[in-house]
N, C-alpha and C positions, 0 to 999 in steps of 0.2 A: 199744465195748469189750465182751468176753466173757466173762461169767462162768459157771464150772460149782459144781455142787455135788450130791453124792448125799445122798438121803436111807434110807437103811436102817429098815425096818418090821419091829421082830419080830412072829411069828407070834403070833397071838390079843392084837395090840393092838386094844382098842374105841377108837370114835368117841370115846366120851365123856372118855378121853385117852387121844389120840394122841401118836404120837413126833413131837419134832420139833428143826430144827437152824434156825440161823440164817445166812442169807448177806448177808456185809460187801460191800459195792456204793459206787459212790461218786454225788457230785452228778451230775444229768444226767436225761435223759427215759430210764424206764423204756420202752423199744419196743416189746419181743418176747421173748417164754416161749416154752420149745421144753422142753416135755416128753418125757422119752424113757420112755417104760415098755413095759418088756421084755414078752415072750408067757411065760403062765403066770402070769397076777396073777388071770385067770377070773374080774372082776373082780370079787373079795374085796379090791382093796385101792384105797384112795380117797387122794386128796392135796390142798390148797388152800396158796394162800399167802394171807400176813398181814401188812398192816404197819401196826403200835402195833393197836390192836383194830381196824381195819377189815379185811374180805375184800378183797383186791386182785382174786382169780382162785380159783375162778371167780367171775364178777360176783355172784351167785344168793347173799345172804348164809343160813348154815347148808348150805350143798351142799359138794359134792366131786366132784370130776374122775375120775370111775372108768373105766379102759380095761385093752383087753389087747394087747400087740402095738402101741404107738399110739409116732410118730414124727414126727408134725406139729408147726407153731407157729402160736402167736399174736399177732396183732399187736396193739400197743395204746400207748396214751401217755398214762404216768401220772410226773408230775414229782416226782423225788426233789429235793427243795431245801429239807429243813429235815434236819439228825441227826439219830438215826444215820442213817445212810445205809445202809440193810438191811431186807431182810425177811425172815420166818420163815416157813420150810417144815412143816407139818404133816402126818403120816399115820395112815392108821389100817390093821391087816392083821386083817379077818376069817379068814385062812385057819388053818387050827386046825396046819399041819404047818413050813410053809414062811414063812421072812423073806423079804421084796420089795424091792429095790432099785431107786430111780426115782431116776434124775438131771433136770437140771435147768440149763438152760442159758438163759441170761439176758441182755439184750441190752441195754447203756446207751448213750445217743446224748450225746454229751457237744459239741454245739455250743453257739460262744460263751462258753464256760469259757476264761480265759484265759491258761490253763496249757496250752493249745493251740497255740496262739501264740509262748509259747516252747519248746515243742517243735520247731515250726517253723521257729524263728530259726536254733535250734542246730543242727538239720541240715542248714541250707541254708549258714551262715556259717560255722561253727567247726567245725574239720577232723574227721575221723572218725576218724581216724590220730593215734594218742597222738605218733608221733615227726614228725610235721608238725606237731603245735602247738607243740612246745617245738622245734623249730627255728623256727617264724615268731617265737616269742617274744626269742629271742637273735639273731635276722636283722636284720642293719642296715639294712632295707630300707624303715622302719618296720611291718614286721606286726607289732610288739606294741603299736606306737600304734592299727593299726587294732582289734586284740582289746579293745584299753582303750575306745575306743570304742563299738564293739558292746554291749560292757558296759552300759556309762553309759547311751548314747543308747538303745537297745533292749531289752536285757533287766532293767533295772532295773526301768523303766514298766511292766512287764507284772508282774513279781513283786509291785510296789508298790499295781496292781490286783488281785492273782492274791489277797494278804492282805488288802484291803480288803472284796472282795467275800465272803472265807468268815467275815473278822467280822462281813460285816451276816445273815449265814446264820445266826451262831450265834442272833446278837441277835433276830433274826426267828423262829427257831424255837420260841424261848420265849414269844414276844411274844403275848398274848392265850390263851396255851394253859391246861388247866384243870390241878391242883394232880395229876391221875392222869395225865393227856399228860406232862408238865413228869418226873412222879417215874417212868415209862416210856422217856424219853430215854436 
């Protein structure tokens, strides 16, 4: 899964606060940053992410990613599996005339999530055509015993893990964390 998000730096933002916005991500392995920053940042303007107080990116804690012209990615594998499920984009624009615009594209690997699984199901069983389902439904052919079916046998077990495994997420996210982790959630 992709996600983008820009972050906008007014002109003569310092270090010492910077702008910043937050990107909503879901469970799954953090993979891959793919910074996009435009030509003309001459680099005066610096960016890191963050998630709850640690530096995710770049590794180097108190640094910034400063470039001009730059269109590469990074790989890497960092497991989102406690809430929120986000991290925060920070920047800062030395440039005393000019706001900076750096997007942000982000890369979750969402294997083993079981909500995969019924995605799967539904594409491969249950028709894609609104007016094929509700024909198989009223077909006396039994296709709506078989959709009954589908139901029950298949995609219930997977919903019924699908809710199991995000309350043991919730319960674990909290679990052992300190009273500023916990009031950061």
């Amino acid at each position: 899964m992709i996600f983008q998000k820009t972050l906008t730096i007014p002109a003569e933002t310092e270090q010492a606060n910077p702008t910043m916005i937050r990107m909503h991500l879901t469970a799954g392995t953090l993979s891959l940053i793919h910074p996009l920053v435009p030509s003309g940042c001459y680099g005066l303007t610096g960016v890191r992410i963050m998630r709850g107080g640690f530096q995710l990116w770049p590794m180097n804690e108190g640094e910034w990613f400063v470039a001009d012209g730059f269109t590469d990615t990074f790989p890497m594998q960092f497991e989102l599996d406690a809430a929120p499920y986000e991290i925060t984009i920070e920047g800062y624009n030395l440039d005393e005339t000019y706001d900076h615009s750096i997007s942000f594209r982000v890369e979750i690997n969402r294997t083993g999530d079981p909500g995969l699984s019924l995605l799967g199901i539904i594409e491969e069983r249950i028709p894609s055509n609104l007016q094929q389902l509700v024909l198989s439904v009223i077909d006396s052919e039994g296709h709506s015993e078989r959709m009954v079916s589908i139901m029950r046998d298949e995609l219930l077990p997977i919903l019924q893990a699908s809710l199991e495994a995000q309350q043991h997420l919730v319960v674990r996210s909290y679990d052992g964390a300190s009273l500023r982790e916990t009031l950061t959630f």
